[in-house]
PDB file of N, CA, C and O in Angstrom:
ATOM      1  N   UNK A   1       1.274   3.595 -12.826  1.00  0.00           N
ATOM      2  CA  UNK A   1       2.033   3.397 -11.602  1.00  0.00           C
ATOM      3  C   UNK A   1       2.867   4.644 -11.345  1.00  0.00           C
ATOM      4  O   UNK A   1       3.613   5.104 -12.209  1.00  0.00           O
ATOM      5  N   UNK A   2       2.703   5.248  -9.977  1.00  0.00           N
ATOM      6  CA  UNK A   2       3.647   6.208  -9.370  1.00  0.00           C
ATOM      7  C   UNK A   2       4.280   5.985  -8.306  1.00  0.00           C
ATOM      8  O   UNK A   2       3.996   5.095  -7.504  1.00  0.00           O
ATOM      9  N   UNK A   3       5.334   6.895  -8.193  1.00  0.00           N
ATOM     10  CA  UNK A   3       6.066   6.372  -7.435  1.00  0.00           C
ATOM     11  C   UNK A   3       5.721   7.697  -6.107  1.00  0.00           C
ATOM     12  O   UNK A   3       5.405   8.887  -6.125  1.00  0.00           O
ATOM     13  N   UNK A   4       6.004   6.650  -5.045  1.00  0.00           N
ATOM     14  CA  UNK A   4       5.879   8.142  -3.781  1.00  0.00           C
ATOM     15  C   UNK A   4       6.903   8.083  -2.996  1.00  0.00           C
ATOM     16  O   UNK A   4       7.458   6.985  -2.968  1.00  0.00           O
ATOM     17  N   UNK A   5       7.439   9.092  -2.199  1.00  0.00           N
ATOM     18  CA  UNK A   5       8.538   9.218  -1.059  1.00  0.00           C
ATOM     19  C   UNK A   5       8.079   8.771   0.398  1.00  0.00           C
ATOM     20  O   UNK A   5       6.935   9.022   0.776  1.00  0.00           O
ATOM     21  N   UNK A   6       8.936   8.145   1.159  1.00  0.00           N
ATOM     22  CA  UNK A   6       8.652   7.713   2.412  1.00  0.00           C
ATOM     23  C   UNK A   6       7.769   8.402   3.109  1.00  0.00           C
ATOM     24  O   UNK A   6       6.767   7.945   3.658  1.00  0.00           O
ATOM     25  N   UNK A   7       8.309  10.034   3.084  1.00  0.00           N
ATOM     26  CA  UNK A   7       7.403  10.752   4.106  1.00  0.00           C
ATOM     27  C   UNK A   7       5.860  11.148   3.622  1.00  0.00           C
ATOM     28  O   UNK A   7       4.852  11.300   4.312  1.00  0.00           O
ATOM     29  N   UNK A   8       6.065  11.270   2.039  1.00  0.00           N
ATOM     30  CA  UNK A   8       4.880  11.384   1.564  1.00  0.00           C
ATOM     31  C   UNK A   8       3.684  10.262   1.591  1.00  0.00           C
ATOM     32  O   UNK A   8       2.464  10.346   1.448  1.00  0.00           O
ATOM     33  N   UNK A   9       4.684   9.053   1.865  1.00  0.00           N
ATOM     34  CA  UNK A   9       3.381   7.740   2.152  1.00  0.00           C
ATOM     35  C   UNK A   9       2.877   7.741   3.293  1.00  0.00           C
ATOM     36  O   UNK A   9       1.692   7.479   3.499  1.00  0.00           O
ATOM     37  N   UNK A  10       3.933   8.112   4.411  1.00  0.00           N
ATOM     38  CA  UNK A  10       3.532   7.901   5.764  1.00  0.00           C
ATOM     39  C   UNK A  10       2.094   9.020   6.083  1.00  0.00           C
ATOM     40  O   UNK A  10       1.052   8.556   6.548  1.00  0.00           O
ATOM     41  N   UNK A  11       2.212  10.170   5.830  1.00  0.00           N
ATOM     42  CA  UNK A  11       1.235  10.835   5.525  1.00  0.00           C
ATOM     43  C   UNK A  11       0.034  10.144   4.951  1.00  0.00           C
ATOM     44  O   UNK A  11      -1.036   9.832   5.474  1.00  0.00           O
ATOM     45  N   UNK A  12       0.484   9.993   3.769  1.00  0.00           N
ATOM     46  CA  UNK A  12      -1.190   8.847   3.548  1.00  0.00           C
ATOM     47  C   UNK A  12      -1.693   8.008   4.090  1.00  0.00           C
ATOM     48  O   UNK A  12      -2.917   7.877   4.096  1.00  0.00           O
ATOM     49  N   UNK A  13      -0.806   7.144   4.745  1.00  0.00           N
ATOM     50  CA  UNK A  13      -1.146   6.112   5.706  1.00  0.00           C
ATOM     51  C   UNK A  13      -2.029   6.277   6.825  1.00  0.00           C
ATOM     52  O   UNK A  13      -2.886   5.472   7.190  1.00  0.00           O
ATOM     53  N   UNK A  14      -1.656   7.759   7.512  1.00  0.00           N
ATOM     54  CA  UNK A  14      -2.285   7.943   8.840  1.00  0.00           C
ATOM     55  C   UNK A  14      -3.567   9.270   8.493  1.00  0.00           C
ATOM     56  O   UNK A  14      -4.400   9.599   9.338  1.00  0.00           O
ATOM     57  N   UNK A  15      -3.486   9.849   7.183  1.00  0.00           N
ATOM     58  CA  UNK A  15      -4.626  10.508   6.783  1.00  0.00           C
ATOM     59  C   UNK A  15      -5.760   9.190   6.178  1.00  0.00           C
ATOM     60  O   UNK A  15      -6.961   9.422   6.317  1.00  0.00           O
ATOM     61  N   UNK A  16      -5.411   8.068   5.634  1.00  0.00           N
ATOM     62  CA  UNK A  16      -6.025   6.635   5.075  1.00  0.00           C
ATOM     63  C   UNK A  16      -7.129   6.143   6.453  1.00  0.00           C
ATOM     64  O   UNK A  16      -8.351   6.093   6.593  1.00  0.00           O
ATOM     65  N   UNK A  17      -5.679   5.767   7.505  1.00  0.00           N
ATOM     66  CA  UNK A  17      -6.614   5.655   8.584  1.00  0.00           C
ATOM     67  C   UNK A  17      -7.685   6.003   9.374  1.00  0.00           C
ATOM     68  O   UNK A  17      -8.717   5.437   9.735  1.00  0.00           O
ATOM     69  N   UNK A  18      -7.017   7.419   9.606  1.00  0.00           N
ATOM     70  CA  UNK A  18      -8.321   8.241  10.500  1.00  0.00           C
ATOM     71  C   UNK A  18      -9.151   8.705   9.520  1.00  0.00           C
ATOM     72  O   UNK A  18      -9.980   9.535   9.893  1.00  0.00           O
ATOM     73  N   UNK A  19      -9.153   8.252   7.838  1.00  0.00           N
ATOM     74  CA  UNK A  19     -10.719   7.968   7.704  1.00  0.00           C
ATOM     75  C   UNK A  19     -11.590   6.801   7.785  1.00  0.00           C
ATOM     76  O   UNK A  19     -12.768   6.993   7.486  1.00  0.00           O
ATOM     77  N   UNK A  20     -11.252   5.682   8.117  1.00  0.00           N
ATOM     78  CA  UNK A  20     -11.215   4.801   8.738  1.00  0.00           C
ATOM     79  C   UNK A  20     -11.070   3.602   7.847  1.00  0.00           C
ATOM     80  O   UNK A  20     -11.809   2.620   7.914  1.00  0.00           O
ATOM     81  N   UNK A  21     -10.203   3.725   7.118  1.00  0.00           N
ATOM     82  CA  UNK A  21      -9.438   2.923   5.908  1.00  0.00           C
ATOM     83  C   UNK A  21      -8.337   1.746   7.021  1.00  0.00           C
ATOM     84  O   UNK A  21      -7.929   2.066   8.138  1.00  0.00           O
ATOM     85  N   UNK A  22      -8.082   0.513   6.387  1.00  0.00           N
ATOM     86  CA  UNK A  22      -7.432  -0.466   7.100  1.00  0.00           C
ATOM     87  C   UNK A  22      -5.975  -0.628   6.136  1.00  0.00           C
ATOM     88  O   UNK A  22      -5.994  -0.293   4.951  1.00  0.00           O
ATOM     89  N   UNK A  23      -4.703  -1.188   6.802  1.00  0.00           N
ATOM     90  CA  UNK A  23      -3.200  -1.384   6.687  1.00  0.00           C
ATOM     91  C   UNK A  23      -3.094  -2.749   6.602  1.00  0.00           C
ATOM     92  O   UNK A  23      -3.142  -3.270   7.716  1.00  0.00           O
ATOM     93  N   UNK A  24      -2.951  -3.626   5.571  1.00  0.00           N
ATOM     94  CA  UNK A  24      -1.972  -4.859   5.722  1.00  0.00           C
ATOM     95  C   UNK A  24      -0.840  -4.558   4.941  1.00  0.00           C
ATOM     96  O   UNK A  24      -0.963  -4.216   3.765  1.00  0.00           O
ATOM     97  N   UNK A  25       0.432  -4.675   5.589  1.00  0.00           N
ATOM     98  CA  UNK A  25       1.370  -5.685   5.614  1.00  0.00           C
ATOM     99  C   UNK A  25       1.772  -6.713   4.659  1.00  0.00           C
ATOM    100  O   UNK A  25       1.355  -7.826   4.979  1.00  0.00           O
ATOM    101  N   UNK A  26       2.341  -6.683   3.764  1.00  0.00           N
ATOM    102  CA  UNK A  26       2.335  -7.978   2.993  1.00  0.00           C
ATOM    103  C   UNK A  26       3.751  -8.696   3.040  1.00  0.00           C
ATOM    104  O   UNK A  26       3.932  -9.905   3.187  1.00  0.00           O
ATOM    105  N   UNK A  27       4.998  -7.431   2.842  1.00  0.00           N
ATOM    106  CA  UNK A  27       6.254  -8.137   3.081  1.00  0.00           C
ATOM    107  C   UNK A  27       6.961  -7.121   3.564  1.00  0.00           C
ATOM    108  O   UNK A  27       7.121  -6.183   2.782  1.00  0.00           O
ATOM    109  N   UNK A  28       7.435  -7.029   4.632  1.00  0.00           N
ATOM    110  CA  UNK A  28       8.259  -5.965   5.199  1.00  0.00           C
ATOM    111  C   UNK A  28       9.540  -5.846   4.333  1.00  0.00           C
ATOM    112  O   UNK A  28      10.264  -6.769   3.959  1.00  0.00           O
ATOM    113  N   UNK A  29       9.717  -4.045   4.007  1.00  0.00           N
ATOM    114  CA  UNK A  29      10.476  -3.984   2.984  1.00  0.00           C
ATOM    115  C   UNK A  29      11.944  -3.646   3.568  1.00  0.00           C
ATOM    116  O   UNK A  29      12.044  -3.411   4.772  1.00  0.00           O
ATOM    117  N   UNK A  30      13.020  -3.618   2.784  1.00  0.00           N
ATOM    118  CA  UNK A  30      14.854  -3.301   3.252  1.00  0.00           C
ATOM    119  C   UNK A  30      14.725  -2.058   3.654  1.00  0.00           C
ATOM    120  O   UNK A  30      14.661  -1.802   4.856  1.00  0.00           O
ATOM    121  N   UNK A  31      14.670  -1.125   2.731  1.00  0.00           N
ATOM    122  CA  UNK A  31      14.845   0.017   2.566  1.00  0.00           C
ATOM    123  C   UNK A  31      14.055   0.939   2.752  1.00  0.00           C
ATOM    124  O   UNK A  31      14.378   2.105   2.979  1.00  0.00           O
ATOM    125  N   UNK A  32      12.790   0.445   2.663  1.00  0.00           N
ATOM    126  CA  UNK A  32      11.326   1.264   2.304  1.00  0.00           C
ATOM    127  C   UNK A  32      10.188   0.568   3.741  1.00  0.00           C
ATOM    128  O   UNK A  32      10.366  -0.123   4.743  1.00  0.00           O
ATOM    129  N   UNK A  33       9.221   1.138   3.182  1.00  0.00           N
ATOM    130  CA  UNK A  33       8.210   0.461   3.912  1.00  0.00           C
ATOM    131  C   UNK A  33       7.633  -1.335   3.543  1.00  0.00           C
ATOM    132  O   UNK A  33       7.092  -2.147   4.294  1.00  0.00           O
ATOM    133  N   UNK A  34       7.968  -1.427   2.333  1.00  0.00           N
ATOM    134  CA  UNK A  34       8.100  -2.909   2.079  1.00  0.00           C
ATOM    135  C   UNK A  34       6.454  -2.885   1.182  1.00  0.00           C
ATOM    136  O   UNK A  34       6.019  -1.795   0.809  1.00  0.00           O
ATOM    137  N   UNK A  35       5.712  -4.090   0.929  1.00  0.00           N
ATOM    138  CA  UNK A  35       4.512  -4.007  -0.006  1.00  0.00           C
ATOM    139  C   UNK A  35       3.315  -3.922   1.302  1.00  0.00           C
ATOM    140  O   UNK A  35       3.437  -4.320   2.461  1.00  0.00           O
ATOM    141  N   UNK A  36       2.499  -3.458   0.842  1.00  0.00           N
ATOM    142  CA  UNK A  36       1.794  -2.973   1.570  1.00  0.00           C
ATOM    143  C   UNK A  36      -0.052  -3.045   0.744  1.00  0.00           C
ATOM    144  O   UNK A  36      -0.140  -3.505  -0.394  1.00  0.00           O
ATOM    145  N   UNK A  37      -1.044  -2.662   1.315  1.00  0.00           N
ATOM    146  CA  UNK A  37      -2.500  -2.956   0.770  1.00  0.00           C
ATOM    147  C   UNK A  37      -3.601  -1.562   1.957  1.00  0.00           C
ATOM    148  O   UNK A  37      -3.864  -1.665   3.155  1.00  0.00           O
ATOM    149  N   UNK A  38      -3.900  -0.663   1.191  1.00  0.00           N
ATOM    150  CA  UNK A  38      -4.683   0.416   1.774  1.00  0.00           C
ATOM    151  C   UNK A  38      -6.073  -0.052   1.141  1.00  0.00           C
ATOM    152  O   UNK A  38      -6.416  -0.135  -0.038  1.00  0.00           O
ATOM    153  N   UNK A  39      -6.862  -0.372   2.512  1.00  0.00           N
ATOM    154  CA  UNK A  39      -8.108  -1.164   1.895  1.00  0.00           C
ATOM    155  C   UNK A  39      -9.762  -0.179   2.663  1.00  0.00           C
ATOM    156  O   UNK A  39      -9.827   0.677   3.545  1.00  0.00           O
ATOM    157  N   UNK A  40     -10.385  -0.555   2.174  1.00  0.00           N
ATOM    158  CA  UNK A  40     -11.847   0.046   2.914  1.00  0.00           C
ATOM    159  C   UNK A  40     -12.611  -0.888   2.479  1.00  0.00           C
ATOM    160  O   UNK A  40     -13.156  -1.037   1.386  1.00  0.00           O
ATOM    161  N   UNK A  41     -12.609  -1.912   4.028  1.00  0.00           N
ATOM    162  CA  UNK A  41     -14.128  -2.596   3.587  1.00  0.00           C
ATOM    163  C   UNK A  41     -15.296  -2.208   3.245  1.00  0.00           C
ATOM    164  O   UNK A  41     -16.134  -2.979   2.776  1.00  0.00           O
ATOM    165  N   UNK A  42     -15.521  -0.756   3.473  1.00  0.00           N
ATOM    166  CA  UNK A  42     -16.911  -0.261   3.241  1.00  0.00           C
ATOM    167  C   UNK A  42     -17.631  -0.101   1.923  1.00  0.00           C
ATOM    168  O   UNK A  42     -18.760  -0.319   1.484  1.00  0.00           O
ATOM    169  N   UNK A  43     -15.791   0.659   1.226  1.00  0.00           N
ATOM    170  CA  UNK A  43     -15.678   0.766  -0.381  1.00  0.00           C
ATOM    171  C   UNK A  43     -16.251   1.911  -0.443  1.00  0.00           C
ATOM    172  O   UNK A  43     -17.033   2.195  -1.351  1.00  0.00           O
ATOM    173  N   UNK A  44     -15.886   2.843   0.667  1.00  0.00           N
ATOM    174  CA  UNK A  44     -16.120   4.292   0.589  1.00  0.00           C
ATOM    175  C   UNK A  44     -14.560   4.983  -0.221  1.00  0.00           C
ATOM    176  O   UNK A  44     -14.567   5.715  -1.211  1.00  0.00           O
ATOM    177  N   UNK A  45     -13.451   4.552   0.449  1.00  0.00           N
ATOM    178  CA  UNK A  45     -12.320   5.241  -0.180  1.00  0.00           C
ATOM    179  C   UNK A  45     -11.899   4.425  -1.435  1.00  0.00           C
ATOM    180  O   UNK A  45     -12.421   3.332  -1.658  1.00  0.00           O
ATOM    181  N   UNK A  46     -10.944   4.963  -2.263  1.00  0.00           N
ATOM    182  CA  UNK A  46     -10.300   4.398  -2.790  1.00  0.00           C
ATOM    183  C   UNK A  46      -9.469   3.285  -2.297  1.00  0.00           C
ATOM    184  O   UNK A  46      -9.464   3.189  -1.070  1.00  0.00           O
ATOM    185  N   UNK A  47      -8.854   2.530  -2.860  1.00  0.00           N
ATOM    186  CA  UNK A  47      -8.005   1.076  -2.181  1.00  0.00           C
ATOM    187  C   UNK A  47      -6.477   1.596  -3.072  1.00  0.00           C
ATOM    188  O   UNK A  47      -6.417   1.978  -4.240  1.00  0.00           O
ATOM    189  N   UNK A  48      -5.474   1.471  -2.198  1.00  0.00           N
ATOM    190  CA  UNK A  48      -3.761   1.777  -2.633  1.00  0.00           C
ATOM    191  C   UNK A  48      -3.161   0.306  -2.677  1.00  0.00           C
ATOM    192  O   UNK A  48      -3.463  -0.537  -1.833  1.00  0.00           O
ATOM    193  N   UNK A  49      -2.023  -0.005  -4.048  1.00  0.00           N
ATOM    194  CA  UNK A  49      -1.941  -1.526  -3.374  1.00  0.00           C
ATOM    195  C   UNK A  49      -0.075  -0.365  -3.493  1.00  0.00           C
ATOM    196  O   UNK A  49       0.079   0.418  -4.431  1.00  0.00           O
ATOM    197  N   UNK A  50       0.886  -0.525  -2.532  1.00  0.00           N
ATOM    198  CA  UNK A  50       2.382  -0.196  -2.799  1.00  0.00           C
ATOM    199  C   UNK A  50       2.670  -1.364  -2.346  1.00  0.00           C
ATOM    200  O   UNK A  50       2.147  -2.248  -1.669  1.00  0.00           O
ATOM    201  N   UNK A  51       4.066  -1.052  -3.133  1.00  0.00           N
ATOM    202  CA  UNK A  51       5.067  -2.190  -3.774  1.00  0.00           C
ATOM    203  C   UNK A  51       6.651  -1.594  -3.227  1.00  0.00           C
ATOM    204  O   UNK A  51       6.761  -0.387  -3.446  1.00  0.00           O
ATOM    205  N   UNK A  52       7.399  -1.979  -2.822  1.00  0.00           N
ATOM    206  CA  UNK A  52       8.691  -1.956  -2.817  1.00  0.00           C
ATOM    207  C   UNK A  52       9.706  -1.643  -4.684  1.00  0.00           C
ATOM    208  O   UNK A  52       9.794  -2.642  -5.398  1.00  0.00           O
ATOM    209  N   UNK A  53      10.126  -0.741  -5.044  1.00  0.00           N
ATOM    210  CA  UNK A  53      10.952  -0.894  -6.187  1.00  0.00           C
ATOM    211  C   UNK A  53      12.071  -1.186  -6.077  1.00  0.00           C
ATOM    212  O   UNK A  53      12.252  -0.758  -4.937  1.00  0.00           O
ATOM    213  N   UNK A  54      12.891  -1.543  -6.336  1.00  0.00           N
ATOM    214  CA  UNK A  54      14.221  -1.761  -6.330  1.00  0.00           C
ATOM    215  C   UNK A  54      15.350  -0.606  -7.642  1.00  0.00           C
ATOM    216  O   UNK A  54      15.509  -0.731  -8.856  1.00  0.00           O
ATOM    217  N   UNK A  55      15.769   0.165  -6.900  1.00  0.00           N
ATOM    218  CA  UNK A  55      16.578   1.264  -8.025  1.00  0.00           C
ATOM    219  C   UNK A  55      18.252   0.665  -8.501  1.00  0.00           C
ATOM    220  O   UNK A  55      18.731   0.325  -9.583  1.00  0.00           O
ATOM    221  N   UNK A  56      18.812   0.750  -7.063  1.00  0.00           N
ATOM    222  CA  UNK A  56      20.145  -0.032  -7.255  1.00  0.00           C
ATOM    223  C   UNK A  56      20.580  -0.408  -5.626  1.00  0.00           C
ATOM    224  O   UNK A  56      19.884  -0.049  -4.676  1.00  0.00           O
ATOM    225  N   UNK A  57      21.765  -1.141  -5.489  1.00  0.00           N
ATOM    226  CA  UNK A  57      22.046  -1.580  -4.569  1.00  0.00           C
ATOM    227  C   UNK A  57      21.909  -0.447  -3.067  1.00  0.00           C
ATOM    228  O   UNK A  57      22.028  -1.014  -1.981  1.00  0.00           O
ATOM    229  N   UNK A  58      21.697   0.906  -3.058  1.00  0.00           N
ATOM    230  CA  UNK A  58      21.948   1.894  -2.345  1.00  0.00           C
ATOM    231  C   UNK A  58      20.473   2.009  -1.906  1.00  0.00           C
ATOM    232  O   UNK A  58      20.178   1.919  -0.714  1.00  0.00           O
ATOM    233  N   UNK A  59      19.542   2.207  -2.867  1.00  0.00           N
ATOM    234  CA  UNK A  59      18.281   2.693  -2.995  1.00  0.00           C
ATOM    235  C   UNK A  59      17.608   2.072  -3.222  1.00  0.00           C
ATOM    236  O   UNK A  59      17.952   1.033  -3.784  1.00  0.00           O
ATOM    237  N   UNK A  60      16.094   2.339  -2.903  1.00  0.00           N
ATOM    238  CA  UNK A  60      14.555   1.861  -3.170  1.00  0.00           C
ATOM    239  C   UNK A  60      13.692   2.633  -3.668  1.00  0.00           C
ATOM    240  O   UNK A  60      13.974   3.784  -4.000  1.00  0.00           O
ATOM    241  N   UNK A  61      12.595   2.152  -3.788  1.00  0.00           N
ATOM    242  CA  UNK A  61      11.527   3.539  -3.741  1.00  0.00           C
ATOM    243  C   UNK A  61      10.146   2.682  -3.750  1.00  0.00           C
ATOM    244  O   UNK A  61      10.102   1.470  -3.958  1.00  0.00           O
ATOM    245  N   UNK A  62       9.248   3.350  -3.543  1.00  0.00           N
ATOM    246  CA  UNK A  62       7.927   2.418  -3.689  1.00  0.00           C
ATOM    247  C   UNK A  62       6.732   3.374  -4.763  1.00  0.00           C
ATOM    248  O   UNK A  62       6.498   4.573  -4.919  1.00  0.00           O
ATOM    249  N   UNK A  63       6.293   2.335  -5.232  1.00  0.00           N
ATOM    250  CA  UNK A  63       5.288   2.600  -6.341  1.00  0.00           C
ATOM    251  C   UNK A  63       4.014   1.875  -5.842  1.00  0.00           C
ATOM    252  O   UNK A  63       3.836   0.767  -5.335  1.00  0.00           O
ATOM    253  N   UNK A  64       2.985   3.155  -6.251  1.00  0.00           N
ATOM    254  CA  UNK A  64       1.560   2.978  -5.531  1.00  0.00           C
ATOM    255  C   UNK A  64       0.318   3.125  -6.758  1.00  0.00           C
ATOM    256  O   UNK A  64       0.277   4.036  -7.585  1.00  0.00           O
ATOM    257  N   UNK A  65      -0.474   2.212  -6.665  1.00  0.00           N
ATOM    258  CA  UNK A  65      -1.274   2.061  -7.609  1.00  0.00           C
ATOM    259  C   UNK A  65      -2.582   2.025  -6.945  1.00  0.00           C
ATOM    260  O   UNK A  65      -2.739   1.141  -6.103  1.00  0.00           O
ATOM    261  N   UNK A  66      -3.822   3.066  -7.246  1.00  0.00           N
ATOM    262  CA  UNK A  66      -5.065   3.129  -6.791  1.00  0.00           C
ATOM    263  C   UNK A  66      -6.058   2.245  -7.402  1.00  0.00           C
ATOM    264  O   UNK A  66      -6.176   2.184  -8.626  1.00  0.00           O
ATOM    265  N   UNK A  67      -6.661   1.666  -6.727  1.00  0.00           N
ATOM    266  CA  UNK A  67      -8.420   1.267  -7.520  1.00  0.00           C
ATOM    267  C   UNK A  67      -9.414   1.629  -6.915  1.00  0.00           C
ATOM    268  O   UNK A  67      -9.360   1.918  -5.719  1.00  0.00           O
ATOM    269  N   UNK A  68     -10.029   1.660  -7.308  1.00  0.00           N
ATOM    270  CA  UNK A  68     -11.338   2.074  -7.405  1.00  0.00           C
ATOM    271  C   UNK A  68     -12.220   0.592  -6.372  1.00  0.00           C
ATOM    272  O   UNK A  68     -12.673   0.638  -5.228  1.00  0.00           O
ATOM    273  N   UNK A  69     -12.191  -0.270  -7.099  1.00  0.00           N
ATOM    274  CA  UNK A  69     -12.434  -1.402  -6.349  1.00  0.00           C
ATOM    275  C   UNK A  69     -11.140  -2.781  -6.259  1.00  0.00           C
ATOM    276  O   UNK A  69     -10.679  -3.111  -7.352  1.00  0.00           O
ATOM    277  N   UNK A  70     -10.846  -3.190  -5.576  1.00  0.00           N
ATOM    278  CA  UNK A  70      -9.158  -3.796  -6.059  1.00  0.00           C
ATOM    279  C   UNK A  70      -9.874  -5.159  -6.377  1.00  0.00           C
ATOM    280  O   UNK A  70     -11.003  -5.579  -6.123  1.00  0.00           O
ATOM    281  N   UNK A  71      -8.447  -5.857  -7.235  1.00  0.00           N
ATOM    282  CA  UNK A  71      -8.682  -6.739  -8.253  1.00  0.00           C
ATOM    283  C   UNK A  71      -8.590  -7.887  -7.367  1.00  0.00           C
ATOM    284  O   UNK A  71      -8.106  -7.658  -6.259  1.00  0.00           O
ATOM    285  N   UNK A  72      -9.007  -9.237  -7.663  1.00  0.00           N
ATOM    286  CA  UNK A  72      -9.535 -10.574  -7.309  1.00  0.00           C
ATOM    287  C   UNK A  72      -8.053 -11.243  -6.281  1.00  0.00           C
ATOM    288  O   UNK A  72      -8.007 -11.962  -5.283  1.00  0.00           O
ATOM    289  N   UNK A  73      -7.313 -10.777  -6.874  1.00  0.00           N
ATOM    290  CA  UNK A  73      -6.060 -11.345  -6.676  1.00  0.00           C
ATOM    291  C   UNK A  73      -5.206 -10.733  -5.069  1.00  0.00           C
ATOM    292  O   UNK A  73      -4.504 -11.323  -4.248  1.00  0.00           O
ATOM    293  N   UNK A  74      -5.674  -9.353  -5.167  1.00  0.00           N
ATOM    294  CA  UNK A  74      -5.436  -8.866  -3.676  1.00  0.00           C
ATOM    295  C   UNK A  74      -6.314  -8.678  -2.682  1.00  0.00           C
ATOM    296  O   UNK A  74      -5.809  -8.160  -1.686  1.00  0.00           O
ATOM    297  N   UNK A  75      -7.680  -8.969  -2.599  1.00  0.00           N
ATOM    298  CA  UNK A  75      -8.632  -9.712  -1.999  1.00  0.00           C
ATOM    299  C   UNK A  75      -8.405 -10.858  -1.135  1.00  0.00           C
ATOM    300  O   UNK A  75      -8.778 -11.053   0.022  1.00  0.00           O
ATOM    301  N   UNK A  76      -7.590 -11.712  -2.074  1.00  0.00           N
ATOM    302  CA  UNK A  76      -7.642 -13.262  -1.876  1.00  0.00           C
ATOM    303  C   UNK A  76      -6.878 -12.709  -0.913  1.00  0.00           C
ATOM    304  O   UNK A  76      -7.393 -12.721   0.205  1.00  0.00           O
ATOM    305  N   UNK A  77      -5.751 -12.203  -1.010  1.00  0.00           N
ATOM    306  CA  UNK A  77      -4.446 -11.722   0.103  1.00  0.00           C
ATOM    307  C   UNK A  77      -5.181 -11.576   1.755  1.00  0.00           C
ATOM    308  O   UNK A  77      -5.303 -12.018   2.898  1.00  0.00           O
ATOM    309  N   UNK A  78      -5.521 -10.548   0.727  1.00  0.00           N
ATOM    310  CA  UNK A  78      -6.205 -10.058   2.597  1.00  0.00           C
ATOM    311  C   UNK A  78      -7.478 -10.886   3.242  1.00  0.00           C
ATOM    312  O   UNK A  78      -7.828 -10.817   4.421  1.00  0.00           O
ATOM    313  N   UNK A  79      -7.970 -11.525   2.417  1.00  0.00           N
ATOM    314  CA  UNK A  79      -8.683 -12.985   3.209  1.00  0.00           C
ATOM    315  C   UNK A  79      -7.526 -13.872   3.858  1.00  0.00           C
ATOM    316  O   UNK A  79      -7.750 -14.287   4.995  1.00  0.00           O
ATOM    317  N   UNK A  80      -6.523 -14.147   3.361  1.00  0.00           N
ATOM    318  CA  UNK A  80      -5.330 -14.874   3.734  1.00  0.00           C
ATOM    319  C   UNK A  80      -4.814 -14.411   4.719  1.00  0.00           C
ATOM    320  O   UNK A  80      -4.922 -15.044   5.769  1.00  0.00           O
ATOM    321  N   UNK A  81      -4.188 -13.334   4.698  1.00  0.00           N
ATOM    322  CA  UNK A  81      -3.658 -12.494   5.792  1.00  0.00           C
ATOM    323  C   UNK A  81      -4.225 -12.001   6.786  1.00  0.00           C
ATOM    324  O   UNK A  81      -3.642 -11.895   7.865  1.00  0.00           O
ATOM    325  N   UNK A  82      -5.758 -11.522   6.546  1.00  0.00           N
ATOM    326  CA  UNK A  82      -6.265 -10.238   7.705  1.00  0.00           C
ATOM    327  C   UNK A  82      -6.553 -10.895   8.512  1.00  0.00           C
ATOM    328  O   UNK A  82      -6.984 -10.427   9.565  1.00  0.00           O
TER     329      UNK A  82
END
């Protein structure tokens, strides 16, 4: 698990997209962008799942974890959600 900076995610987000990678939403975050799921139905890109961290009452940060193919459990999500 790593951690990334706001501007450095937002960047991924919209380089994610216009390769034509999809955005859910999972819980809009305080401080941050909140948890989030970088997906490719095609299963051409990699899949990002970020998370909201919590540092201290002032601060956040978010931590981003890649797969390769994502696990059973955040699937189910985005059948739920998308």
């Amino acid at each position: 698990m790593k951690t990334i900076s706001c501007s450095k995610l937002d960047e991924l987000i919209q380089r994610y997209i216009s390769k034509g990678g999809e955005f859910l939403l999972l819980r809009e975050g305080v401080l941050t962008l909140g948890d989030l799921i970088l997906f490719d139905a095609s299963n051409t890109l990699n899949n990002f799942v970020i998370k909201e961290v919590y540092i201290n009452i002032h601060s956040s940060t978010q931590s981003i974890i890649s797969y390769r193919t994502l696990p059973k459990k955040y699937l189910k999500m985005i059948d739920e959600l998308y």
